[in-house]
N, C-alpha and C positions, 0 to 999 in steps of 0.2 A: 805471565806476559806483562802484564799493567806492573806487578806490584802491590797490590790488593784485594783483599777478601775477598774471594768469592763469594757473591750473593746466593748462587744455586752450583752446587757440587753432587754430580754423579758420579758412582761406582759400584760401574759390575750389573747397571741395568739391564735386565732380562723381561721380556715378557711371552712366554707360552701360550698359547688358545690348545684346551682339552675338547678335540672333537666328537663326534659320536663313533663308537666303535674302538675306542682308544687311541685316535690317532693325535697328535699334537704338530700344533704351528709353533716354528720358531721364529714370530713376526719379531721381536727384538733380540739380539744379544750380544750382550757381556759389553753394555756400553759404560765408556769411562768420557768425563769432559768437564770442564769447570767451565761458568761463565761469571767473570768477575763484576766488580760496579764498575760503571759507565763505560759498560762493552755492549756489542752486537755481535752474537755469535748465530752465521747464518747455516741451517742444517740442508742439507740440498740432497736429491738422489729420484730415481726415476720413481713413480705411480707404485706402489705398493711395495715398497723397500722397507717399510715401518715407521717412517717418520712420525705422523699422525698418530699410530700407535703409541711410541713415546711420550709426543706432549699429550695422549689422555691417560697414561701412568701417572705422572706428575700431578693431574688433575683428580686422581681417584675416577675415572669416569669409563672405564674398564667393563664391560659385560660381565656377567658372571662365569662364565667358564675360562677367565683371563688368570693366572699364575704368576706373581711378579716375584723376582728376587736382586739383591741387589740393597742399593739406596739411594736418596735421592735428597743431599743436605739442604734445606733452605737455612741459614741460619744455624739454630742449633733442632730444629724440626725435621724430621724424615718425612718425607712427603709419603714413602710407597707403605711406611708402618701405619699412620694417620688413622683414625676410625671417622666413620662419615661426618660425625657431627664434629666434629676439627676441620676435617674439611671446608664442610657448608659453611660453618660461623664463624673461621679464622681465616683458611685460606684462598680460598675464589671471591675475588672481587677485592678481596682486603691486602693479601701479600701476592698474589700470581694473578694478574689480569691476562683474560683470555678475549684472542680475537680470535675467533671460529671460522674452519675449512665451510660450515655450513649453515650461515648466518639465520638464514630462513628457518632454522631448526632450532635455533638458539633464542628468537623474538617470539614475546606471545603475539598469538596469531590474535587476538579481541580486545588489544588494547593499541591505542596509537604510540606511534616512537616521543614524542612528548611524555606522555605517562611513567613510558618505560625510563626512562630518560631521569624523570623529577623525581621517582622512586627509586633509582639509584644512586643519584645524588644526596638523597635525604639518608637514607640507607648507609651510606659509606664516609658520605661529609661531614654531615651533622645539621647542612642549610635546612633552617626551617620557616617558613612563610610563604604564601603564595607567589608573592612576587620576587623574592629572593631565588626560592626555585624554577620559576618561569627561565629567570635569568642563568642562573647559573647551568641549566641544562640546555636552553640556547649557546652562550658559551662552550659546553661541551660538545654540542655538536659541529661548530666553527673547526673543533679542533682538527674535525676528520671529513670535514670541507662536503658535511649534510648539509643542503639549503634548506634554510628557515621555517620557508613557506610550503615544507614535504612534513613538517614535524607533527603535524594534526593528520598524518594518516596512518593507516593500518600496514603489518608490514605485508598484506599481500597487496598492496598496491602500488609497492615500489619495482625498482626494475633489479636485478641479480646485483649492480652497481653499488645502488642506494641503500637496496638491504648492508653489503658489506662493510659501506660509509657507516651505517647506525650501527652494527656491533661492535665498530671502530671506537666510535666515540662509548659506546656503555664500556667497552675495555680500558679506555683510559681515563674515567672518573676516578676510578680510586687512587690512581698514582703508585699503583702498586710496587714495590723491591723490584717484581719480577715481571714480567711483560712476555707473554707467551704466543706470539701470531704466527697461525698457522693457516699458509697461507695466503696473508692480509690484501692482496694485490688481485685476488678473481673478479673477474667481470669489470675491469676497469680499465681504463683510457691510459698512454704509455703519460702524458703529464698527470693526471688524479694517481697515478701507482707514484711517481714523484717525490708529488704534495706524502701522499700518505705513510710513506716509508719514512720520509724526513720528520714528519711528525711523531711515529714512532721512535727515530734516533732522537730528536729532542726530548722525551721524555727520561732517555737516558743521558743526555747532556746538561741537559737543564739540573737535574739533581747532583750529577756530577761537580758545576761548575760553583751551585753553593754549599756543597760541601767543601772545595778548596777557598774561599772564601772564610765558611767558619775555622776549617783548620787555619788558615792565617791569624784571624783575629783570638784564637784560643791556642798561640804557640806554644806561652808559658804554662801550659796546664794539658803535660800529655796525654791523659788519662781521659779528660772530658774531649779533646782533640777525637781520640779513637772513637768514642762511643757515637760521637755526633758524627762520621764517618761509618759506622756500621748502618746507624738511622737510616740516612741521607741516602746510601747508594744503591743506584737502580740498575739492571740488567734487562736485555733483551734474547731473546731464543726465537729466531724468528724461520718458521718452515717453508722451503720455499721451492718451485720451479721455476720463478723468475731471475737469471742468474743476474740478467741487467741489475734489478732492485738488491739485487745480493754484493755486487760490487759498489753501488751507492753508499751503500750502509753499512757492509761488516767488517769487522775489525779482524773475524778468523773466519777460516770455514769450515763446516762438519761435511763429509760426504760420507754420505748412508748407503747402502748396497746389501740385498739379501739380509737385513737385518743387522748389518756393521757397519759398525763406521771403521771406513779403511783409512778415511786422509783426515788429517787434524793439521792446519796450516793459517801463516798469517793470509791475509785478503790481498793485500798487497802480494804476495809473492805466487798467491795459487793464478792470479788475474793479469800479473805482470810477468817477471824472471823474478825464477827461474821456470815457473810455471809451477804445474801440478806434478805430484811424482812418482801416483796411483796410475797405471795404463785406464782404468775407469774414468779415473778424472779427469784425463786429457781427453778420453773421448766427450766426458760429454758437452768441453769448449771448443770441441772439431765441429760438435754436431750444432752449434750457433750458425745461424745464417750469415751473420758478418764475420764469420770466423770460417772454418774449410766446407761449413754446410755436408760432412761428413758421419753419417750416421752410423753405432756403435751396432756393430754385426750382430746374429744371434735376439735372443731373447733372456731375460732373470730367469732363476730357476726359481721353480714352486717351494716356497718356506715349509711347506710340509715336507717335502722331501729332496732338502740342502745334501750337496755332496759332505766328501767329508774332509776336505782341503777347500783350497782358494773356491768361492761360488764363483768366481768373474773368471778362472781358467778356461770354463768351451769356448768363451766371447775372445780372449785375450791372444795376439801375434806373438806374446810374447812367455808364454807359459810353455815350465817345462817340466820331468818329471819331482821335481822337488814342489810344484804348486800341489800335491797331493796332497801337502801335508798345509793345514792352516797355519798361514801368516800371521808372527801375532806385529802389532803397531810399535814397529821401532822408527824413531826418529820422528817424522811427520805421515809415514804410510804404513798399511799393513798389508807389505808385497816382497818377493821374492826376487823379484826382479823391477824394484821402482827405475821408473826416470831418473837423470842424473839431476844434484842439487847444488847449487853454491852453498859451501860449509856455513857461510857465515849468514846465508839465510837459514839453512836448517837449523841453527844456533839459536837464532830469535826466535822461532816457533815453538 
């Protein structure tokens, strides 16, 4: 789409749960998606589709009876081969910054968000001094509009809000390639989701716009041109049920369903015309309140036991005997019967 490297390349992500008695969950699969630098790719889809699953594949952070296959490019790094200590020392915190679905789970409970704050600053920057650190983790809390004078407390004494502001801001100290929020908008106010979505696409613009910058000033010199562009460029992955925050910020959409992603589209085209061109997808911009306030019949089916054609067939008006058979993702959907597209938008996507 951009024209540029992907920062983070999936292919063929799967992730199984081996239950007791031999049963297995097919909470992800067979996902494919690249998110290039200075994009926002937003992943959307109902309560237990797998999203969250995915971004803790990428993170390594998978229970034990979790089975991944697939890969997952950062760079020239697989995220899903990874052994933990690559994980812990290279990639969390340093190249994939994580805002967590459950922030409360993710802050030590017996230290204040100041501590946690200056120890990750020093940790990931390199700031060392008392009062360097003071600053610079005040700073980092500016960024995701935590006030000041909350920073001396424990995080059970913030509100669901506050908590989400401070893993906000511990997610974006490193400045990570890759920017993982999942979620980042619970328990917040429709202006603080706003401020904070924007501050997450600034993290991928900001790096974007001095990378075009160095590539200017290093025209005559192709070579260092690229490298200082691979450096440079950040991406977002950002998980979401806020479709509002998802039109704000994304450049494509993912829609996830029973474990697939069915719709792979620009932002502009799935929110504007031509629209969406999954019957899923449309339903779920029916079922906005500002939009037909028309809610998607039926219920998901259980991941343990996925039919074995189209999942969205019982739900769908428009399923026929050929949804028996799984769709695979051609053009922008993977349906048998998509909505109609303008060619020359389906061309961009």
């Amino acid at each position: 789409m951009t024209g540029r490297t992907p920062v983070l390349s999936v292919r063929g992500l799967s992730v199984r749960f081996l239950m007791p008695g031999g049963r297995g969950v097919a909470a992800v699969t067979d996902a494919h998606f690249d998110v290039a630098g200075g994009e926002c790719l937003a992943l959307i889809g109902e309560s237990g589709c797998g999203k969250s699953v995915l971004a803790s594949a990428l993170l390594g952070l998978l229970p034990g009876n979790a089975q991944t296959a697939g890969a997952a490019l950062l760079g020239d790094l697989d995220l899903l081969a990874a052994d933990e200590r690559t994980l812990a020392r290279t990639v969390r915190g340093r190249l994939v910054g994580l805002v967590p679905q459950s922030p409360a789970a993710h802050l030590t409970p017996v230290r204040t968000i100041r501590s946690q704050l200056e120890e990750t600053v020093a940790e990931l920057t390199g700031v060392r001094g008392r009062t360097a650190l003071r600053a610079a983790a005040e700073k980092a809390a500016a960024r995701a509009a935590f006030p000041a004078d909350h920073l001396d407390r424990h995080p059970h004494e913030l509100s669901g809000g506050l908590a989400q502001r401070a893993a906000t801001a511990l997610a974006l100290v490193g400045d990570a390639p890759l920017l993982l929020a999942d979620e980042p908008t619970t328990g917040l106010d429709r202006d603080l989701v706003d401020r904070i979505v924007d501050e997450l696409r600034r993290h991928v613009d900001t790096a974007h716009d001095v990378d075009k910058a160095h590539s200017a000033d290093d025209a005559d010199d192709a070579d260092n041109a690229g490298n200082t562009a691979d450096h440079r460029d950040r991406a977002l992955l950002m998980i979401t049920h806020d479709l509002a925050a998802a039109e704000r910020v994304a450049d494509r959409i993912a829609v996830m369903y029973a474990g697939r992603i069915v719709e792979l589209t620009r932002a502009a085209d799935f929110f504007g015309a031509p629209g969406p061109r999954h019957p899923y997808s449309r339903g779920l911009l029916d079922a906005l309140p500002d939009r037909a306030f028309t809610p998607i019949p039926g219920l998901p089916p259980e991941l343990g036991a996925l039919p074995g054609g189209c999942a969205f067939a019982a739900r769908c008006d428009r399923a026929s005997d050929a949804c028996a058979v799984q769709p695979p993702l051609t053009g922008t959907a993977a349906c048998h019967h998509p909505h109609a597209a303008l060619t020359e938008a389906a061309d961009r996507a």
